[in-house]
C-alpha positions as CSV (number, residue, x, y, z in Angstrom):
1,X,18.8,-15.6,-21.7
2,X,18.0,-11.9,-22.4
3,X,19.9,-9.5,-20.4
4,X,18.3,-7.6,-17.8
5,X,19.0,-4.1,-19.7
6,X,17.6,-5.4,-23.0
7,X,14.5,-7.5,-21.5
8,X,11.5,-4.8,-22.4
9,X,9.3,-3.6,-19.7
10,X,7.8,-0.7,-20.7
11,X,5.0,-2.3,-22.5
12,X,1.6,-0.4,-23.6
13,X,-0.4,-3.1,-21.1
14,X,2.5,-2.1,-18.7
15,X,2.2,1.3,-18.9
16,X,-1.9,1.2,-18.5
17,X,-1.8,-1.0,-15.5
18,X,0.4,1.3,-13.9
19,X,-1.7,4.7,-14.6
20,X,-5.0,2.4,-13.3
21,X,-2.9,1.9,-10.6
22,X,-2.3,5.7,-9.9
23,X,-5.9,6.4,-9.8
24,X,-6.8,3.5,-7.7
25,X,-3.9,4.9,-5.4
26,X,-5.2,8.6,-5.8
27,X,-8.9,7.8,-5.1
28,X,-7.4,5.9,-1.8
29,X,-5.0,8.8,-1.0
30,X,-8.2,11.1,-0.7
31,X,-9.8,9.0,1.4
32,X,-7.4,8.8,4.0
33,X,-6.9,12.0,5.7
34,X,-11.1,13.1,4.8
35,X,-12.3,9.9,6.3
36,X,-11.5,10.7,10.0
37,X,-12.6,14.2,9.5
38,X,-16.1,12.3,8.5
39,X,-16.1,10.0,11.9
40,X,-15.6,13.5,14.1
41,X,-18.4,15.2,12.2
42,X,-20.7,12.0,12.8
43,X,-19.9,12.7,17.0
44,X,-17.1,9.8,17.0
45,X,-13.9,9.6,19.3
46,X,-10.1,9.0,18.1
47,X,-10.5,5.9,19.2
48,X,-13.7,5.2,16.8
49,X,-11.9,7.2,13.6
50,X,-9.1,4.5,14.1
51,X,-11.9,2.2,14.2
52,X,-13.2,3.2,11.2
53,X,-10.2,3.5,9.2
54,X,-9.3,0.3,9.9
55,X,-12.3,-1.9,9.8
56,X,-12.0,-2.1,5.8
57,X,-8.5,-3.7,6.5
58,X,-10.5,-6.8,7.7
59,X,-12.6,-7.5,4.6
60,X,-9.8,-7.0,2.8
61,X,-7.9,-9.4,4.6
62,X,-10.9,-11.7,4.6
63,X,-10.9,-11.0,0.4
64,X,-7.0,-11.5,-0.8
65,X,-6.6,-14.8,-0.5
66,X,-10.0,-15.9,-2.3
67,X,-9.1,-13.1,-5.0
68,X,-6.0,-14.6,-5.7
69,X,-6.9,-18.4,-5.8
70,X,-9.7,-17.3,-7.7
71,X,-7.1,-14.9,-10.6
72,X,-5.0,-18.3,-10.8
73,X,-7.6,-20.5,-11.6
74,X,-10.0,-18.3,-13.4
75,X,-8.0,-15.2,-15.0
76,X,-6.9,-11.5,-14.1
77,X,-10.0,-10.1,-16.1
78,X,-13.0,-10.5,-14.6
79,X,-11.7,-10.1,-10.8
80,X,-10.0,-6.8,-11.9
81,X,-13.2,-5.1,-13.2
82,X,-15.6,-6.4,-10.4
83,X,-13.0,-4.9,-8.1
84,X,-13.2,-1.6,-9.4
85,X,-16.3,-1.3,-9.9
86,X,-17.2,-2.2,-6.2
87,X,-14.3,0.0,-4.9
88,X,-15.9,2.8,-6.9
89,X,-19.5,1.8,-5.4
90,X,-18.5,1.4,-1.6
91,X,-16.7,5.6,-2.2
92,X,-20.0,7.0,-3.4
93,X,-21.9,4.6,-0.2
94,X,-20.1,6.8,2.0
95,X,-22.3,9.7,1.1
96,X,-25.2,7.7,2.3
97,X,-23.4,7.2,5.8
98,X,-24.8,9.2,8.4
99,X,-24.1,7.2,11.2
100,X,-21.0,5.3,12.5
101,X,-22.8,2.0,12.3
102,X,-23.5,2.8,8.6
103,X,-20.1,4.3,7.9
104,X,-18.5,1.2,9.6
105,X,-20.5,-1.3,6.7
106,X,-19.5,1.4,4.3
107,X,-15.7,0.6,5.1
108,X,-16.3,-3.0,5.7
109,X,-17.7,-2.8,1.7
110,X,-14.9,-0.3,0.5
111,X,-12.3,-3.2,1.9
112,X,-13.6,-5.9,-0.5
113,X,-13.3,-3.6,-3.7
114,X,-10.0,-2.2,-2.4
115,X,-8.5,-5.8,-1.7
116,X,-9.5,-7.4,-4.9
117,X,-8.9,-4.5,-7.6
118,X,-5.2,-4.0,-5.2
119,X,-4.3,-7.1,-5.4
120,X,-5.4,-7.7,-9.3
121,X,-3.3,-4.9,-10.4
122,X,0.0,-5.6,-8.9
123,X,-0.9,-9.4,-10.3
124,X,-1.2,-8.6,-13.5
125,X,2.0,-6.4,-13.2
126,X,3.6,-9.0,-12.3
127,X,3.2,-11.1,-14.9
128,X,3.8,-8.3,-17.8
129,X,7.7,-7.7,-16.0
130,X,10.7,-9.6,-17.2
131,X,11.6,-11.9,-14.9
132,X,15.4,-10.1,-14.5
133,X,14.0,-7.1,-14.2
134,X,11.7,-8.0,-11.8
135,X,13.2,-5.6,-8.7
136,X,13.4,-2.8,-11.2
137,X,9.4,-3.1,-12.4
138,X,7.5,-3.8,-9.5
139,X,9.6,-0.4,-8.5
140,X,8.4,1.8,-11.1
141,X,5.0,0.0,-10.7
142,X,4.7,0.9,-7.0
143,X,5.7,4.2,-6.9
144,X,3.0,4.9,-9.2
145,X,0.6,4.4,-6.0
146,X,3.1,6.1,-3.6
147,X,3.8,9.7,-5.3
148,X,-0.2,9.8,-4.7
149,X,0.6,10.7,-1.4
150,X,1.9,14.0,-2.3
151,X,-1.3,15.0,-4.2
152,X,-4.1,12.6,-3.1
153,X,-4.6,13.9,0.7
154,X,-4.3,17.0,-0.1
155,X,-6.6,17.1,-3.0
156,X,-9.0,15.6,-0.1
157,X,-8.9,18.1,2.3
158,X,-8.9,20.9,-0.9
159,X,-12.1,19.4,-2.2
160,X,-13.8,18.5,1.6
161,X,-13.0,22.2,2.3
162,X,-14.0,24.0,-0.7
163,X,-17.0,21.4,-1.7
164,X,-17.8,19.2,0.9
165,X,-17.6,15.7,1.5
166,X,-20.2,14.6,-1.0
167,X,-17.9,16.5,-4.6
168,X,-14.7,14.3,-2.7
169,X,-16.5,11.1,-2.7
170,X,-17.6,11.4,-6.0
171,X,-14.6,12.8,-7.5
172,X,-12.9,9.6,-5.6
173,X,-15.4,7.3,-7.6
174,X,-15.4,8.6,-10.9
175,X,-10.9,8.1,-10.5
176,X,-12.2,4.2,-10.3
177,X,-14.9,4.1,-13.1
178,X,-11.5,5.4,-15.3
179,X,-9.6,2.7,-13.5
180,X,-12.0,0.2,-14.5
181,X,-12.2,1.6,-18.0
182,X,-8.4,1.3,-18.4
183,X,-8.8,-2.4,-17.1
184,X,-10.4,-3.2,-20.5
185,X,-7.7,-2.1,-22.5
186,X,-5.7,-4.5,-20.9
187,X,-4.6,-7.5,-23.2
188,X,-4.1,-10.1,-20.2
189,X,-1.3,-12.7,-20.7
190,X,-2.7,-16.4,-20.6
191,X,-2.4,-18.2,-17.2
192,X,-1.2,-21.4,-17.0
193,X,-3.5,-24.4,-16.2
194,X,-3.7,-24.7,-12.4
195,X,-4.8,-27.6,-10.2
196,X,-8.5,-27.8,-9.2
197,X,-6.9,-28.1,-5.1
198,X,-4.9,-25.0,-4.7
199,X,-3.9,-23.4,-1.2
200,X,-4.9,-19.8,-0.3
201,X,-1.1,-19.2,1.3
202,X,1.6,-18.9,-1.2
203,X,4.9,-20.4,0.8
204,X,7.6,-18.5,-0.9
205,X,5.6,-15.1,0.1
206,X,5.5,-15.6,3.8
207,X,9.0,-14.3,4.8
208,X,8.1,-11.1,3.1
209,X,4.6,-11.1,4.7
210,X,5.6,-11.6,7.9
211,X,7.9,-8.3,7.7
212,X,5.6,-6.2,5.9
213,X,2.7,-7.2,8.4
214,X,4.6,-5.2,11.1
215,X,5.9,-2.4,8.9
216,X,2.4,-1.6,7.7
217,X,1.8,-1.8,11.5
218,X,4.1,1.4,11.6
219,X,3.0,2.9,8.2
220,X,-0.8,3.2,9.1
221,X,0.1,5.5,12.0
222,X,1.8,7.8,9.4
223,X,-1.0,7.8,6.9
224,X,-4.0,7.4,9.7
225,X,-2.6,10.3,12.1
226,X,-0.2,12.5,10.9
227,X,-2.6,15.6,10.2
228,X,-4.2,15.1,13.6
229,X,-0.8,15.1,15.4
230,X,0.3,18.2,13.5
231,X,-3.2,20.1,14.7
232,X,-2.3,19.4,17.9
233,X,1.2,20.9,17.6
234,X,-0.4,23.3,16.7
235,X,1.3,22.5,12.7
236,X,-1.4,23.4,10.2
237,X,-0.4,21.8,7.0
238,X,1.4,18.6,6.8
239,X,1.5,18.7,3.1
240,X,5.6,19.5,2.9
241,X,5.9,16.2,5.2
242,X,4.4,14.5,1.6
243,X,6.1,16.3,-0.7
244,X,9.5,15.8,0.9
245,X,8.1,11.7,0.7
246,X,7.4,12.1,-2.9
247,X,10.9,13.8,-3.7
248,X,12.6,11.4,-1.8
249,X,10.8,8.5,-3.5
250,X,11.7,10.0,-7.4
251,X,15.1,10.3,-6.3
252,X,15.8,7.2,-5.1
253,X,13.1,4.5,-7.1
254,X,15.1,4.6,-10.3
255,X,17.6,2.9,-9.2
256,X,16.7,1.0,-6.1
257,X,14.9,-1.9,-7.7
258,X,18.1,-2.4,-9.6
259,X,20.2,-2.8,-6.7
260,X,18.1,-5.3,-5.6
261,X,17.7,-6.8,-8.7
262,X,21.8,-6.7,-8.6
263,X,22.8,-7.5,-5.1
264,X,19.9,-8.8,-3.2
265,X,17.3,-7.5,-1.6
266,X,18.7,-7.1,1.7
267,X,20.8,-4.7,1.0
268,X,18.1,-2.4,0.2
269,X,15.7,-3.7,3.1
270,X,17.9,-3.2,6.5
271,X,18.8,0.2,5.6
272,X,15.1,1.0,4.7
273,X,13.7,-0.2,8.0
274,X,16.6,1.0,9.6
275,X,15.6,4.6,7.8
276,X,12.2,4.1,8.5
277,X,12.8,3.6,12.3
278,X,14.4,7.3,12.2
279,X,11.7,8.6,10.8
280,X,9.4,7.8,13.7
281,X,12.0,9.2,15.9
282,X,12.0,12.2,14.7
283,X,8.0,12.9,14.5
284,X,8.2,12.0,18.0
285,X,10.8,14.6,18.8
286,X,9.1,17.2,15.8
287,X,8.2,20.2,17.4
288,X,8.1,22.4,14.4
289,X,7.1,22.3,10.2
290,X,10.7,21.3,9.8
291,X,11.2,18.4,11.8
292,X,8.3,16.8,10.1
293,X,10.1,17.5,6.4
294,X,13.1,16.0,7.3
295,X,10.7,12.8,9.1
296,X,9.2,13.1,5.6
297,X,12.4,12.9,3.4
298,X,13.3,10.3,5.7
299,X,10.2,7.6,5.8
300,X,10.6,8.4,1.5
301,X,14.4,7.1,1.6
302,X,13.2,4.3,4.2
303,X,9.6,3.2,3.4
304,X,10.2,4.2,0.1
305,X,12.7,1.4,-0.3
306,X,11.2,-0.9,1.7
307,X,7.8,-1.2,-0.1
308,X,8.4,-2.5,-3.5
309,X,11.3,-4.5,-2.3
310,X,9.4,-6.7,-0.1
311,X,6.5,-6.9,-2.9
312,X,8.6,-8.0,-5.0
313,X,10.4,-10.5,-2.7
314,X,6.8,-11.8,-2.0
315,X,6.2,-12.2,-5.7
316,X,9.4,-12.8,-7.2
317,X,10.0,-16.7,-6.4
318,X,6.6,-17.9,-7.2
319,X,5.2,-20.1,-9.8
320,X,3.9,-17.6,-12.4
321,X,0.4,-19.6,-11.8
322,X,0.1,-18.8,-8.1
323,X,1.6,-15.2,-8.5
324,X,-2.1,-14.2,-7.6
325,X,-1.8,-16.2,-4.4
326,X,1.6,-14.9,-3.6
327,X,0.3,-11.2,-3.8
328,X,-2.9,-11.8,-1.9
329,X,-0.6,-13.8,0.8
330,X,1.1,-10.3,1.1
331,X,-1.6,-7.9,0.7
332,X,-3.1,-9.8,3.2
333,X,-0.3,-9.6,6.0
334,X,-0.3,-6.0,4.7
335,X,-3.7,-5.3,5.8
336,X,-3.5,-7.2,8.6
337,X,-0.8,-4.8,9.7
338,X,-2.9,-1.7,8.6
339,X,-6.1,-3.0,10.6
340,X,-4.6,-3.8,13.7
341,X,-2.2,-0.6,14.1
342,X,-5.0,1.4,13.1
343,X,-7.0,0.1,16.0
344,X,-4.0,-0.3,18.1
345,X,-2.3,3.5,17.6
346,X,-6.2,5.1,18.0
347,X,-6.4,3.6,21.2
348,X,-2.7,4.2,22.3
349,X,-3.3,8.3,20.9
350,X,-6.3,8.0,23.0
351,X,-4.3,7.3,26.5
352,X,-0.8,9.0,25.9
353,X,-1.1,11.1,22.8
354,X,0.3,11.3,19.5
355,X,3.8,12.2,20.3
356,X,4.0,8.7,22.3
357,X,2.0,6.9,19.9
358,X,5.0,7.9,17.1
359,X,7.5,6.9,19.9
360,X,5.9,3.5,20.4
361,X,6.1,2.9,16.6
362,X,9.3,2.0,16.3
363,X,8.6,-1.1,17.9
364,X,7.0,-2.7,15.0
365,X,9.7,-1.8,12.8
366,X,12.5,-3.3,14.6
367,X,10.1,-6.4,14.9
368,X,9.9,-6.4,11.1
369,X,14.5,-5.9,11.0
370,X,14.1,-9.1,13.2
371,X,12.0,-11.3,11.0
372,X,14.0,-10.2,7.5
373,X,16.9,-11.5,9.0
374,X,15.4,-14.6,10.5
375,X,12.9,-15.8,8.2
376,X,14.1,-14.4,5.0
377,X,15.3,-17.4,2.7
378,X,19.1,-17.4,1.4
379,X,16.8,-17.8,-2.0
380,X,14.4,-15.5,-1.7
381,X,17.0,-12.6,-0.7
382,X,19.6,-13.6,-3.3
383,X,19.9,-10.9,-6.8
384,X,17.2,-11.8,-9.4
385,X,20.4,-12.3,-11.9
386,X,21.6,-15.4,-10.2
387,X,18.2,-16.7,-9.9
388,X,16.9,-16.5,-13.5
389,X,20.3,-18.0,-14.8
């Protein structure tokens, strides 16, 4: 058995798959904080911009678990490119928009590219990382979409600003036709033969699906409404809120997916929801540009840690032929999550304002604490050394 410190990762199909991931990530990171500026200059509510930003949530749940039945039988390949090239399509659709009805298809088409290039990449990830390093890879791979959330909104808002929405869309879609150009570099390990009958729901990834449905739950208000809850605090630029994310992720990713590779990976996810529940407290209590750096360093320690961990939990105890359905079984709680706070937090903004909205957040994630420690298998928390032994 190779040792986890000698098992390569850092392959040249590793590496590309991980800067195709980045601009996937980057082209999404634009999108988020521009889109509901788009939805107010069409005459729509905060109600209708959560809409909107959540709507593509339900095509991609709709999409996952077809994508990754159809990656197991079929092959990573051809799934991967489609997806990217309709992800690139649906950004450059949304200059054709000019209603909310038409912006609302838009989304609805962005969710199927987004689901099935998403869920491709971490798939074929997955199956270029050792097994014992397994924590440690889909950490690296991961934070390769998350650092885009200290340059991918606020290249948004620079190019919306300076340019207009039409230069951001496009600049969004040509980050995908590279992404889909990388894709073909990609030598693509053989699956193994599957049966003809296989389920959508991969059974080992529900435990790690049913806690990341409700942290996404809480995640969506931070990337949906942050900027509109620092406007009205009258808090101009949130950008130090991402950068103090983005430092707190570099510091922490290198060795976090150890520690879980090491010791479990419970003992990286309590104190990651735990730090992700502070977080919200302290937007609701922010009054100033400071409370929202510290909120920032700390949803990077918490969130930070809790993402990869639970994709790799999904991922990590599955039969490497229904690794696609294990990821789509996660991305699709995941979206789920996204597409019901969305809705959910727009409406509650709507009513009793942003700073209760962040207050209310919470909930979710001590839901998601709950579940961990009630559904989460002795196996499927237990270090990846044990396991592969």
């Amino acid at each position: 058995m190779q040792q986890p410190d000698t098992a390569r990762l850092w392959s040249k199909d590793f590496l590309r798959v991980a800067v195709l991931n980045s601009l996937i990530f980057l082209a999404f990171q634009m999108l988020l904080p521009t889109i509901p500026l788009y939805v107010k200059r069409l005459g729509g509510s905060d109600g209708e911009a959560g809409l909107v930003m959540g709507v593509f949530a339900i095509s991609a749940v709709l999409i996952r678990p077809l994508i990754g039945q159809t990656m197991d039988r079929y092959g990573r390949k051809g799934i991967f490119l489609a997806g990217l090239l309709l992800f690139g399509a649906s950004i450059l659709a949304n200059t054709l928009a000019s209603s909310l009805i038409l912006l609302l298809m838009v989304r609805l088409l962005y969710g199927f590219g987004w689901g099935s290039c998403q869920t491709a990449a971490t798939t074929v990830a997955s199956d270029l990382i050792p097994k014992t390093r397994f924590g440690e890879g889909i950490g690296y791979f991961s934070l390769t979409g998350t650092v885009t959330m200290a340059l991918g909104p606020a290249l948004g808002m620079f190019l919306v600003n300076r340019l207009g929405f039409g230069p951001m869309f496009l600049s969004a879609a040509l980050l995908a036709g590279v992404a889909a150009w990388l894709a073909l570099t990609i030598a693509y390990p053989r699956c193994p033969a599957v049966p003809e009958r296989l389920s959508l729901v991969e059974r080992t990834a529900i435990p790690a699906t049913a806690v990341g449905f409700f942290v996404a739950m809480t995640y969506c208000a931070v990337i949906t409404f942050l900027g509109l809850y620092a406007t009205d605090l009258g808090i101009g630029n949130v950008g130090p809120f991402f950068t103090a994310y983005v430092v707190a992720l570099l510091v922490t990713r290198p060795f976090i997916g150890r520690i879980a590779d090491r010791y479990g990976f419970a003992v990286i996810l309590v104190p990651g929801l735990l730090l992700t529940g502070a977080a919200m407290l302290l937007l609701y209590l922010a009054r100033d540009l400071g409370a929202f750096l510290w909120a920032g360093l700390l949803f990077g320690l918490g969130y930070g840690s809790v993402n990869p961990g639970l994709t790799a939990m999904a991922v990590k105890d599955a039969p490497s032929e229904r690794r696609g359905a294990a990821n789509s079984t996660f991305f699709t709680g995941f979206d789920l999550g996204v597409g019901l706070g969305s809705i959910l937090w727009g409406a509650v903004a709507q009513i009793a304002g942003y700073r209760m909205m962040y207050l209310w957040t919470i909930v979710p994630i001590c839901l998601a604490l709950f579940c961990l420690l009630a559904l989460g298998r002795k196996e499927s928390l237990r270090p990846a050394l044990e396991r592969a032994e």
